[in-house]
C-alpha positions in Angstrom: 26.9 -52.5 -83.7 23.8 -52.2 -85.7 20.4 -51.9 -83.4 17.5 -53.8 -83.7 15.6 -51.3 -86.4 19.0 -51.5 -88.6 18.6 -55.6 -88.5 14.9 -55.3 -89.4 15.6 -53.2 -92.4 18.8 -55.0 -93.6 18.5 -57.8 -96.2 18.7 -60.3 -93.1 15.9 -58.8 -91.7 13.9 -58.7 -94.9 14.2 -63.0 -95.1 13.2 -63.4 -92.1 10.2 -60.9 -92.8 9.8 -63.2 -95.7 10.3 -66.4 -94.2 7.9 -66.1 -91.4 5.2 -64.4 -93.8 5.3 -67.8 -95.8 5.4 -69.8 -92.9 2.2 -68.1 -91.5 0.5 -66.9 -94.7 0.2 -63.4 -93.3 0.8 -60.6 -95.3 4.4 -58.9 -95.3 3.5 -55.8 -94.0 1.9 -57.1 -91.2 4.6 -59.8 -90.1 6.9 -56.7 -90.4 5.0 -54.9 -87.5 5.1 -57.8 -85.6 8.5 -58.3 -85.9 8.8 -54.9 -84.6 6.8 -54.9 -81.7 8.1 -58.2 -80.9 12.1 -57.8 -80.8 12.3 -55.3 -78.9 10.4 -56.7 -76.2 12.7 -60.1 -76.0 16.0 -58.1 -76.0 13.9 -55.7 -73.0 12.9 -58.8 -71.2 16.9 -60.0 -71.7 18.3 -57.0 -70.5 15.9 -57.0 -67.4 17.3 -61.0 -67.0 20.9 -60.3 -67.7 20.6 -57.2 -64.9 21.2 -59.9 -61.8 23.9 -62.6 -61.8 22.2 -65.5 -62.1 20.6 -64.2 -65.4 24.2 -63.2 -66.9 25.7 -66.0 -66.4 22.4 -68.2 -67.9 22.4 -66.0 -71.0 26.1 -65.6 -71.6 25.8 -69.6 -71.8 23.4 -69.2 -73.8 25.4 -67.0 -76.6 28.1 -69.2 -76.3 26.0 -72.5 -77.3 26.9 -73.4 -80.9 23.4 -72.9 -82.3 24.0 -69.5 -81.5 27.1 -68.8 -82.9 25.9 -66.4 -85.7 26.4 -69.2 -88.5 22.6 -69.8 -88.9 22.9 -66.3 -90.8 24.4 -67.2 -93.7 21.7 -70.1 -94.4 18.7 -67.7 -93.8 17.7 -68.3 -97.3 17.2 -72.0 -96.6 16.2 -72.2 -93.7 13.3 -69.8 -94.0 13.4 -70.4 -98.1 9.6 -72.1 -97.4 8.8 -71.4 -94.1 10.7 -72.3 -90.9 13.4 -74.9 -90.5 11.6 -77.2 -87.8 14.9 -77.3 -85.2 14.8 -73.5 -85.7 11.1 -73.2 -84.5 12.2 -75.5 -81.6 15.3 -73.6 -80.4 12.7 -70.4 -80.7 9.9 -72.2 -78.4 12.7 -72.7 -75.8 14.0 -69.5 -76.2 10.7 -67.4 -75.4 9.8 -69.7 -72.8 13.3 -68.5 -71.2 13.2 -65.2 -71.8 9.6 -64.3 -71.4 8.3 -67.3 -69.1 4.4 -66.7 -68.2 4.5 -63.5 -69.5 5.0 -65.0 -73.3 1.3 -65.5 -73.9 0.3 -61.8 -72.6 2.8 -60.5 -75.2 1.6 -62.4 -78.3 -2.2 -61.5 -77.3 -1.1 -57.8 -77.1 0.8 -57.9 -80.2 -2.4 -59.8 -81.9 -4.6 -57.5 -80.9 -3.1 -54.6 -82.3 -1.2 -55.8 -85.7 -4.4 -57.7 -86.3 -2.8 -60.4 -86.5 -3.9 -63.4 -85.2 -2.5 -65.1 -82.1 -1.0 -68.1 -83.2 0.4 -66.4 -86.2 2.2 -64.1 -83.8 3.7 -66.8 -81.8 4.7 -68.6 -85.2 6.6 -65.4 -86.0 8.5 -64.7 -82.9 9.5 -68.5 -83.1 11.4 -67.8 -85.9 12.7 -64.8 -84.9 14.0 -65.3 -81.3 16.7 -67.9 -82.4 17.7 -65.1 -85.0 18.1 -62.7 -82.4 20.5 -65.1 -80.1 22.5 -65.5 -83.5 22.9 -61.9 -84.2 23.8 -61.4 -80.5 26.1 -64.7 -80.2 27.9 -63.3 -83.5 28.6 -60.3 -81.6 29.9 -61.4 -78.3 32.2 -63.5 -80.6 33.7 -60.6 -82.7 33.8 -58.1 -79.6 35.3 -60.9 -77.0 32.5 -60.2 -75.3 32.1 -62.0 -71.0 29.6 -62.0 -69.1 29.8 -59.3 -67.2 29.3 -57.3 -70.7 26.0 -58.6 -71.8 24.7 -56.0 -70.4 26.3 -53.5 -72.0 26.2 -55.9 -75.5 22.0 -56.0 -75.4 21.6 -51.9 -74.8 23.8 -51.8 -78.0 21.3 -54.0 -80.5 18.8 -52.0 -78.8 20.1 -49.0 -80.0 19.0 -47.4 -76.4 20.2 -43.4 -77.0 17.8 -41.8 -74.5 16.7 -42.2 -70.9 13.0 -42.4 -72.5 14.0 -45.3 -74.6 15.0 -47.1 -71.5 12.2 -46.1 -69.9 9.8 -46.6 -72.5 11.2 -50.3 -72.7 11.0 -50.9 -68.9 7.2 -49.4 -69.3 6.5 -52.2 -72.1 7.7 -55.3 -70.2 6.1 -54.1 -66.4 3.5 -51.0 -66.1 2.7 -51.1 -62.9 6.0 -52.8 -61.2 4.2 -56.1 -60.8 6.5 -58.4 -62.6 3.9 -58.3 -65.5 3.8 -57.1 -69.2 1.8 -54.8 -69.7 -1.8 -54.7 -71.6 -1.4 -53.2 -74.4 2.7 -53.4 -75.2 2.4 -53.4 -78.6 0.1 -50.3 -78.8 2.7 -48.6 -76.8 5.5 -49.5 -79.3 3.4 -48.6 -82.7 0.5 -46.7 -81.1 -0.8 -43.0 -81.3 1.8 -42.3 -78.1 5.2 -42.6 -80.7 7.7 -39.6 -79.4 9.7 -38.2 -81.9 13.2 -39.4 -81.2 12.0 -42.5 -79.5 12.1 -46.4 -79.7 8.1 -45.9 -80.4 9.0 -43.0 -82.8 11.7 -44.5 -84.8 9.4 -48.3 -85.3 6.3 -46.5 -86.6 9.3 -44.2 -89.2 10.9 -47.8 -90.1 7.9 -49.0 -90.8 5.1 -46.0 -91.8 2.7 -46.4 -89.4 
């Protein structure tokens, strides 16, 4: 299926770009470089999750709930038409707080500090992305017949993961120093002066001309 830079430049992508730069009156270009620090830090932190049992089986239940059954993308224009949709912002809150647990507020300071974008701004955007996310992936496991023991498999395909530095890049973004922690600077890393050509960090700053 598509990655997550192919969903970022599609029309879906470009509502919710839209959608989240009305809701936070932040300019587009900057809600678009938050978006793409951002997603591909949830689907890492997901990936990481879905790696053991337990976290498999809580995400695949997850996919299968009906708010995520991909039908939230075919209203994108309403929901995000003036802003967010507040039961979408709500399913996002949960969502994060799942996925990235005490490590949510490290990422949106990181993110803020780089975009220069402010902090609550960022966590106003990635609200209204995460449930997104979940839909694009729900959608997915739906068409593909997708179980639980291929989430795995299902989350390295959105992320579009072609190279052992991708992977590692994405593991170095969510834990530098193997403490269970994100990392400092993750956005830096993502859109920063260290891009490799042919890389997750490479192909953001190409998508989005930084």
């Amino acid at each position: 299926m598509a990655s997550i830079l192919d969903l970022l430049s599609s029309d879906m992508g470009k509502q919710l770009i839209s959608g989240a730069s009305t809701q936070t009156g932040q300019p587009e270009d900057k809600t678009a470089n938050v978006l793409s620090m951002a997603l591909p830090v949830i689907l890492g932190a997901m990936q990481r999750n879905a790696a053991t049992p337990a976290g498999a089986q809580s995400l695949n239940s997850a996919l299968e709930d009906n708010r995520h059954d991909g039908s939230i993308l075919e209203q994108l224009s309403g929901l995000l038409g003036n802003g967010a949709d507040s039961n979408l912002l709500n399913d996002g809150a949960g969502i994060l707080n799942h996925v990235l647990g005490g490590n949510q507020q490290n990422v949106e300071q990181n993110i803020s500090k780089t975009s220069g974008v402010d902090a609550g701004s960022v966590a106003q955007i990635i609200k209204m992305a995460a449930p997104i996310l979940m839909s694009v992936l729900g959608s997915q496991k739906r068409k593909d017949n997708v179980g639980e023991s291929g989430i795995g498999e299902l989350l390295g395909s959105v992320l579009g993961k072609n190279t052992d530095h991708d992977q590692s890049l994405l593991t170095t973004l969510l834990d530098a120093d193997g403490d269970g922690s994100v990392i400092d600077d993750v956005a830096g890393m993502v859109m920063g002066g260290n891009k490799k050509k042919g890389g997750l960090g490479g192909l953001l700053g190409s998508l989005f001309g930084k």
